[in-house]
C-alpha positions in Angstrom: 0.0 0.0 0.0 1.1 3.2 -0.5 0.1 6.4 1.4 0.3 8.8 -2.1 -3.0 10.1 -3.4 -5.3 9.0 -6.4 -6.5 11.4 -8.4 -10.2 11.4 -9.3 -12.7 13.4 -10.9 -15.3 15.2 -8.8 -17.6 16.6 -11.0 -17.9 18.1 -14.5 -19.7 20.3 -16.8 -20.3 21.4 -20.3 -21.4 24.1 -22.5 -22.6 23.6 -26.2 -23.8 26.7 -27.9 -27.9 27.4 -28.7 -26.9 28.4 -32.2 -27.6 24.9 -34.7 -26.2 24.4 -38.2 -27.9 21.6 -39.3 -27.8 19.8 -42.4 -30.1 21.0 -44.0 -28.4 24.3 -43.6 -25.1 23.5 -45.0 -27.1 22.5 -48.0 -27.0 26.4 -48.7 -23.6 26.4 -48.3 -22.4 23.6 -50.0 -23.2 21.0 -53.0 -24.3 18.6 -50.1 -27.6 16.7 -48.5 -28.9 15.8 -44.8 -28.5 11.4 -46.3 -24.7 11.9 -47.6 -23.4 13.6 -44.7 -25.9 11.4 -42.3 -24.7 8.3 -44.1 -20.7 8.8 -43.9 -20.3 11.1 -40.7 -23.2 10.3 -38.0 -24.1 13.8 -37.8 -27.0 15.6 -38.5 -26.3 18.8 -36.5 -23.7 20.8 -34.8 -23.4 23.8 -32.5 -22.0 27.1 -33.3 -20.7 29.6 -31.3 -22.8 32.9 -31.4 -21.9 36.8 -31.2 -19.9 37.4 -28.4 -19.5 33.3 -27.5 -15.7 32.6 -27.6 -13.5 29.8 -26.3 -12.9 31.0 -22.6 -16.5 32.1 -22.5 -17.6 28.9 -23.3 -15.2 27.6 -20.8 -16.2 30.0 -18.2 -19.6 28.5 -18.2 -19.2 24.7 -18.6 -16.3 25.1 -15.5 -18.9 26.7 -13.0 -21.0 23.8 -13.8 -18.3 21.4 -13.0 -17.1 23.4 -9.8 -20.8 23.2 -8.6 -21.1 19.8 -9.3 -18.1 19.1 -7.5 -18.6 21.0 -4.4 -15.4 22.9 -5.1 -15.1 26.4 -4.7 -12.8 28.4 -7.5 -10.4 29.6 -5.0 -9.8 26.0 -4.3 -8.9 25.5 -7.4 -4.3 24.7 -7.9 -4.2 24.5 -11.0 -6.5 25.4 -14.2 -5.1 23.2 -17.4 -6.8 24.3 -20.8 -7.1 21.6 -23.9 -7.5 23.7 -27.1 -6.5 24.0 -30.6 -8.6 27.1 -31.0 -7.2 29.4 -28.2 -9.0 33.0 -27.2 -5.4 34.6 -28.9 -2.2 33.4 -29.5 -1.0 35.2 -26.1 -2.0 34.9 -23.4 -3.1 31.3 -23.1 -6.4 30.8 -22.5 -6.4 28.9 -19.3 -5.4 32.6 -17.8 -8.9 33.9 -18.9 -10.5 31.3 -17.8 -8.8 31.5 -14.2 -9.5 35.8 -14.2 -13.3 35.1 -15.1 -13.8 32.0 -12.4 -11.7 34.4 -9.9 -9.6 31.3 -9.4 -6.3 33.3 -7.7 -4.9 30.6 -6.7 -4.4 28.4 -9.5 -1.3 27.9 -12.1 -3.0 28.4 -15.5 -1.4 26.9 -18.8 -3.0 25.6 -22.6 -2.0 22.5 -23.9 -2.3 21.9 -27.8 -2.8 17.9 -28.3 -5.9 18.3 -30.3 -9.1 15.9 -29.9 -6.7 13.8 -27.3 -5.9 16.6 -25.3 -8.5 16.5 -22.6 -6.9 12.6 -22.4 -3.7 14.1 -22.5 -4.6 16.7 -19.7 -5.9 13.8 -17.7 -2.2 12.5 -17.5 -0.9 15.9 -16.4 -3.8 16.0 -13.9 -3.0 12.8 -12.3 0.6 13.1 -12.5 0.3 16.6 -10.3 -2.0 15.5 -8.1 0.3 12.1 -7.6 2.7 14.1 -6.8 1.0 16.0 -3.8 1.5 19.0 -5.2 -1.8 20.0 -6.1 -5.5 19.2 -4.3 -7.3 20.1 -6.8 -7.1 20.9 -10.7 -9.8 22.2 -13.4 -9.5 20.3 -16.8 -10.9 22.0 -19.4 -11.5 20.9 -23.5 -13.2 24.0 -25.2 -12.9 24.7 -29.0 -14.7 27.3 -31.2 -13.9 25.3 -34.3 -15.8 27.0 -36.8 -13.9 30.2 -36.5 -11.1 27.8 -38.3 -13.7 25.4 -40.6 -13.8 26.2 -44.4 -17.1 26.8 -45.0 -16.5 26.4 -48.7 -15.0 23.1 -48.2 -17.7 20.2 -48.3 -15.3 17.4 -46.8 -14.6 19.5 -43.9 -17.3 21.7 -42.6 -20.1 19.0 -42.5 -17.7 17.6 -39.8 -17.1 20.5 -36.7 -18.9 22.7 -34.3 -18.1 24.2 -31.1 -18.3 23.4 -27.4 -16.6 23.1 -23.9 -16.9 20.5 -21.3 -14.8 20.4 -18.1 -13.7 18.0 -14.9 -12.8 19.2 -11.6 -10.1 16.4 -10.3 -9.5 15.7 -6.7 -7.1 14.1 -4.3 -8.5 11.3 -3.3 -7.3 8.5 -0.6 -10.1 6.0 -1.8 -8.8 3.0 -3.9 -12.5 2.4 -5.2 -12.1 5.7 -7.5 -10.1 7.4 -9.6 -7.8 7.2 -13.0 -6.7 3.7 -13.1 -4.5 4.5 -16.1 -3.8 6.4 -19.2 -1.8 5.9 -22.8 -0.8 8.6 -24.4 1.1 8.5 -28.1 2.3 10.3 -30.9 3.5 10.3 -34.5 5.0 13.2 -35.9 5.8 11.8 -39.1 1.9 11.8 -40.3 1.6 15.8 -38.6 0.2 16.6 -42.4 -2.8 14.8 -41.8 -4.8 17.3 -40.1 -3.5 20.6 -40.1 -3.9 24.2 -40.1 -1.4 25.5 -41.7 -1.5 29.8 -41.6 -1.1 31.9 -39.0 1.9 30.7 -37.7 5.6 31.3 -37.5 6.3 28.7 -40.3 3.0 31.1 -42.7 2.2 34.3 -40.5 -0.6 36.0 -41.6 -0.6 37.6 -45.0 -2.6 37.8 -48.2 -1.4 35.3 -49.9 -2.0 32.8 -46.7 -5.7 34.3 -47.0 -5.6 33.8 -51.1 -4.7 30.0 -50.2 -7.5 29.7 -47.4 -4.6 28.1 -45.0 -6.4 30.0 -41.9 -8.4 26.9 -41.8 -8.1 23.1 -41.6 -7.0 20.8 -43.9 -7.8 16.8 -43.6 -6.4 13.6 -45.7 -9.9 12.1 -44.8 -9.5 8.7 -46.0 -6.1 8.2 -43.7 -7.6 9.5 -40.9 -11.0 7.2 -40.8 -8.1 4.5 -41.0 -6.1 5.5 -38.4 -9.0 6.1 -36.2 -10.6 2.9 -36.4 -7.3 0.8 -35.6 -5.9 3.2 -33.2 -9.1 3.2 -31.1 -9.2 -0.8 -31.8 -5.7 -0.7 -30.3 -6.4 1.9 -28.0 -9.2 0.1 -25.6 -7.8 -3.3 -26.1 -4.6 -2.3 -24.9 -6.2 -0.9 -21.5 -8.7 -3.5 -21.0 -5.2 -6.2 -21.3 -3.4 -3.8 -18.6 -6.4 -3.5 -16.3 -7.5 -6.5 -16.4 -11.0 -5.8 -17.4 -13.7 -7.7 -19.6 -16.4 -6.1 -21.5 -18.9 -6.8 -18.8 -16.4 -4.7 -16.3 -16.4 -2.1 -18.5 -20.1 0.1 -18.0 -19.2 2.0 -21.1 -16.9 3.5 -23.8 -16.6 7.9 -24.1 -15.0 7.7 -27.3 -13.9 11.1 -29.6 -17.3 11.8 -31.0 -15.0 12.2 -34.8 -17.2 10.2 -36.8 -20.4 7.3 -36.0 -18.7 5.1 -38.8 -15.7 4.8 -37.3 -16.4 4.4 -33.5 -19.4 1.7 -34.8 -17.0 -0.3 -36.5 -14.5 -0.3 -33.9 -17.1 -1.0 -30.9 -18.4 -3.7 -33.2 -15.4 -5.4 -33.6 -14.4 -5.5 -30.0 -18.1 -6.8 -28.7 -19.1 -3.5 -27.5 -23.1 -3.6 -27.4 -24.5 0.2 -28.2 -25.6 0.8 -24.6 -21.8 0.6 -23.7 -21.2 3.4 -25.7 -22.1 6.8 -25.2 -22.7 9.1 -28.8 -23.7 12.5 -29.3 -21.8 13.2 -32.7 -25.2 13.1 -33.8 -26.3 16.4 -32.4 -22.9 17.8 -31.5 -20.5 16.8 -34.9 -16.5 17.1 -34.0 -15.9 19.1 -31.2 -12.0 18.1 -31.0 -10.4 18.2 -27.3 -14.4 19.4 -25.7 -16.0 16.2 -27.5 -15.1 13.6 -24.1 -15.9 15.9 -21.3 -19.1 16.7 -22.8 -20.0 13.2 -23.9 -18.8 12.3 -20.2 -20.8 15.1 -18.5 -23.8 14.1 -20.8 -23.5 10.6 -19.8 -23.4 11.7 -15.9 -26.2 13.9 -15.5 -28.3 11.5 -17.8 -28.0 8.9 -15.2 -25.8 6.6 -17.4 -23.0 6.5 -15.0 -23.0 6.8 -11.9 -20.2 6.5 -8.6 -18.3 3.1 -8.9 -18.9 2.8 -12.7 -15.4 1.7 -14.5 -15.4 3.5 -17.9 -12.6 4.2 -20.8 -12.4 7.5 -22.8 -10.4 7.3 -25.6 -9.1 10.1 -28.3 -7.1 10.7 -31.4 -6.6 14.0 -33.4 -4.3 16.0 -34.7 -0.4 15.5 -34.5 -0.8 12.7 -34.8 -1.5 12.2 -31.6 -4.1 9.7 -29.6 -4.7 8.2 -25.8 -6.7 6.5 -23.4 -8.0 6.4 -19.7 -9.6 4.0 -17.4 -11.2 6.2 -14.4 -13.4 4.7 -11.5 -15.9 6.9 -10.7 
């Protein structure tokens, strides 16, 4: 036995915007329809972000739900960790904005850029601080406004994103019946072209001719990544069911990326998942990148679908490349 703490999640929260694209209304936008993109995506709507709606603000909100749900007060807060590939400005970070709005003073606040795995990658920070009795508490946050960076003229691409935040408050924790049991985290650099934004940076700062080429938004090898996605997430869960010694029946469910219905389908399929061991709301939500797992996790929560004591695995895989797991006790 050992006398160091567990780190466990308290509570959470999300946001997701009142604004709906649907379908029907990229159809205006696009040589599309509601069956094609229903038929190779899952989705049927997303969320945008409205006037005024940003990245922290969305943040802002889906945290105060997670602190109330926790019992934690912001002041309590030690450290404030922000998962986002769609930051409020390049400077400051965004976790700082988030920590002057909640009025959490006390609290270290830095971004992390792993896109869709970074709220699995923050998960690893988070337990890895809190390990280390360093920190009591820590806010974990996955917002993105991903249709400030979506082509809107690209059909491939914009039928896929919309915008949202969802957030965990972690604990310190002395009980061995909850917490993170473990996390995988890996990366390939090599296959970085697959998903990228390309402008805007110090390799294309802004100019016009970045603008004339459209490489302010994202740019996805589609086919490669539907591949990648269904063996990494394949590899993903088996690998922590092997090293936690868990069966399907110990598992109560799966919070997978929400990056395509297709692709977590065939994957859950293959590994003997039944559909009420997965929780999916790409269908109202679309991609939401590094938000998409806290909000299908507080979703699945405050719906009653999991409750204290349930084992689950989240599992994640974006841009990078990069892609993780985590098996957490609640």
């Amino acid at each position: 036995m050992t006398d160091k703490p567990g780190a466990a999640i308290a509570g959470t929260g999300s946001y997701i915007p009142e604004k709906v694209l649907s379908n029907f209304d990229l159809m205006k936008l696009v040589d599309t329809s509601d069956e094609w993109i229903t038929v190779r995506t899952g989705i049927k709507e997303r969320h945008i972000a409205g006037e005024g709606e940003t990245t922290a603000s969305m943040a802002v909100t889906a945290s105060e739900r997670a602190l109330e749900d926790a019992g934690v007060r912001a002041e309590q807060i030690d450290a404030i960790i922000c998962a986002t590939i769609t930051p409020e400005m390049p400077l400051p970070a965004t976790a700082c904005f988030i920590q002057d709005k909640l009025g959490a003073e006390q609290a270290a606040a830095f971004d992390i850029a792993a896109a869709c795995s970074g709220f699995i990658y923050g998960l690893e920070i988070s337990k890895m601080f809190i390990e280390s009795g360093r920190y009591e508490h820590v806010l974990l946050v996955g917002s993105e406004t991903l249709s400030r960076i979506t082509d809107y003229q690209d059909r491939t691409t914009c039928i896929l994103f919309g915008d949202g935040a969802g957030t965990a408050v972690l604990k310190a924790s002395n009980d061995r019946q909850e917490g993170i049991i473990y996390t995988n985290l890996k990366s390939d650099g090599h296959k970085w072209d697959m998903l990228q934004l390309p402008g805007c940076g110090s390799r294309y700062p802004a100019s016009q001719e970045v603008l004339d080429k459209r490489m302010q938004y994202m740019k996805i090898q589609g086919r490669a990544i539907y591949k990648f996605a269904v063996n990494s997430m394949q590899e993903l869960i088996v690998d922590a069911m092997k090293k936690c010694d868990l069966s399907v029946d110990d598992v109560k469910m799966v919070v997978p990326h929400q990056v395509n219905r297709r692709i977590i389908d065939s994957a859950m399929g293959k590994l003997g998942f039944p559909a009420e061991k997965v929780y999916i709301n790409i269908d109202r939500c679309g991609n939401t990148s590094s938000a998409s797992v806290p909000i299908a996790l507080d979703e699945a929560r405050r719906e009653g679908k999991l409750v204290a004591g349930d084992t689950i695995i989240m599992v994640a895989f974006g841009g990078g490349l990069t892609w993780g797991s985590a098996v957490v006790k609640l």
